[in-house]
Structures are given as structure tokens and as C-alpha cells.
N, C-alpha and C positions, 0 to 999 in steps of 0.2 A: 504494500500500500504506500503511494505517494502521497504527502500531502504538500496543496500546492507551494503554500510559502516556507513547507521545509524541508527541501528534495532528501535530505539525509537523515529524516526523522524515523525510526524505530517504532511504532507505536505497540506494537503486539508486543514487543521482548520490553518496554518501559513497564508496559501493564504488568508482564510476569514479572519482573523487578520488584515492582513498586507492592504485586503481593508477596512477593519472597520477603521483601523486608518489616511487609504486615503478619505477615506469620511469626517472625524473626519475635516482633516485640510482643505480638500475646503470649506467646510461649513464654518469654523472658517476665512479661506481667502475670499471665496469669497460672502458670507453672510455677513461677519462682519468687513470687511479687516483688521483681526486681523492673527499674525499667532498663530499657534496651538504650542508653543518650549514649551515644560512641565516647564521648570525650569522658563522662566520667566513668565509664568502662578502663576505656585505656591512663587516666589518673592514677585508676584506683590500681591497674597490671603493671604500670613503670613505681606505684609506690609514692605518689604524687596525693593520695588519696588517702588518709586515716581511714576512713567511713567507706560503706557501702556493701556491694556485694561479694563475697569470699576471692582471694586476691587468684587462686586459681580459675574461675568460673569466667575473672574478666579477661585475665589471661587466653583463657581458651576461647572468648568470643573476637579478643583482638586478633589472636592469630589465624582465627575463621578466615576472617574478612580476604585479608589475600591470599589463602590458602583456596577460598569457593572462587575467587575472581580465576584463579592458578586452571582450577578442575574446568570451569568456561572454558578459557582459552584452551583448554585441552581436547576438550567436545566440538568444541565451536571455531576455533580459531581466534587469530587474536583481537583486540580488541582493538580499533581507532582510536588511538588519543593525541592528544595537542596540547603542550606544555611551551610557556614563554621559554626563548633559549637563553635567555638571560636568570642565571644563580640568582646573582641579587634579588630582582624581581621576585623569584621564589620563595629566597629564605624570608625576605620581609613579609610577603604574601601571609607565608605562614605563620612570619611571627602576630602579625594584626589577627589573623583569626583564631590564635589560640589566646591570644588576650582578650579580642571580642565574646570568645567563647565562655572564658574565666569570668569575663565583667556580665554576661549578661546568664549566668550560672547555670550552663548548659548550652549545648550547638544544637545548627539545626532540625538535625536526626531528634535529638533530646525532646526539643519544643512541637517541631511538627508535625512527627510522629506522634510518640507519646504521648505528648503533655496536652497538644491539641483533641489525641483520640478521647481523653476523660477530663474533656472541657474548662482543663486548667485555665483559668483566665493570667495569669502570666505569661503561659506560653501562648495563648492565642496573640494576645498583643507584641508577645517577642516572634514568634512567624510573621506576625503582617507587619511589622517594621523591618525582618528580614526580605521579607517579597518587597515591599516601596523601597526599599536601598538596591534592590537588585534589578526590578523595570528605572528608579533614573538613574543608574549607572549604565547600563541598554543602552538607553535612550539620549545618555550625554556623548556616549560613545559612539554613539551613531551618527549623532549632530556633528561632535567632534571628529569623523571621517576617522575613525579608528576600528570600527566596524564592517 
């Protein structure tokens, strides 16, 4: 299936995605009443973390994450992806969102997953400030011919 303003869009394997990661977190909620928020998973596996769930269990969800990505490309082939070639760019990248992550106490696996599936109102508000920061960055970047 094409769609037309986005010839390289996925839609069938985003759906199964997007419930592979809704199974991910009822399991982890309602199996384990843990939630499934990636960053304080992997806090809590590097030791970053006093609190939470059993430092094994985060352990073994972090090391999932590329180990299923690992099994994909093995079934499927590899995966498309597009990283600035620019380090700098990266590392700062990353440093902003694991600070955004820290200040806003949880990422947005955390909030938009989880927190939104049981009507957290801080995570709903921390998703839709994530979504409006992410259409005008879009949308400046588009204006700004960088797009």
C-alpha cells in the first residue's frame, strides 16, 4: 500500500509494531504491575535507578529491544535507517533527550504509551507537548528548507 504523501510509508508493519509494543506494556502492566517507560527501565539496568522494577527484569527488557530488532533483520532483512553523519549532532541529540526525559520524569514510550493508556493526566499533557514540539519542529524545518 502506497500512501500518497508518503511513498515510503509502512503502514501494515507500523500497525504490527505499534501492537507488538501494546502487548509489550500490558504484559509488563498487567503481569507484572510494572510499567513498560524505556528510560526508567534502562535507569533502573545501568543502576541509574534506586526504585523500581527488579534490576534483572529491566535488564532483560533492555537487552530485548535490540536483540527483537537483531531477530527482524534476520527474518526480514535489514532495516532502513538514516542517522545525521555528524557525532556531535548525535551525542548532543542525545544528551537533550535524556535530560528532557529526566526533567519531564519519563520518555515518550513512558507517557504515550503507558501513562496515556490509564488516563494519566500528566502524561497526556507531557505526549501533546511532545506531539506540538515535534509538528513545529516539521514544520520550521520545512519552512526553513531543511526538509
Amino acid at each position: 500500500m502506497i500512501l500518497l504523501s508518503f511513498p515510503d510509508a509502512m503502514p501494515v508493519e507500523g500497525l504490527i509494531g505499534g501492537l507488538m509494543i501494546g502487548v509489550a506494556a500490558a504484559v509488563m502492566l498487567l503481569g507484572l504491575g510494572r510499567i513498560a517507560g524505556v528510560s526508567g527501565l534502562a535507569a533502573r539496568a545501568i543502576g541509574l535507578a534506586g526504585s523500581g522494577p527488579p534490576r534483572g527484569l529491566a535488564m532483560a527488557f533492555i537487552i530485548g529491544l535490540p536483540l527483537g530488532a537483531l531477530l527482524v533483520t534476520l527474518f526480514f532483512g535489514p532495516v532502513e535507517s538514516r542517522f545525521a553523519d555528524n557525532w556531535v549532532t548525535l551525542i548532543i541529540g542525545g544528551l537533550l533527550v535524556g535530560f528532557g526525559t529526566r526533567l519531564g520524569s519519563g520518555c515518550t514510550s513512558g507517557h504515550g504509551v503507558c501513562g496515556m493508556s490509564r488516563l494519566s493526566r500528566r502524561s497526556i499533557i507531557a505526549t501533546s507537548l511532545f506531539m506540538t514540539a515535534g509538528f513545529a519542529t516539521v514544520a520550521f524545518m520545512r519552512i526553513a528548507g531543511l526538509l
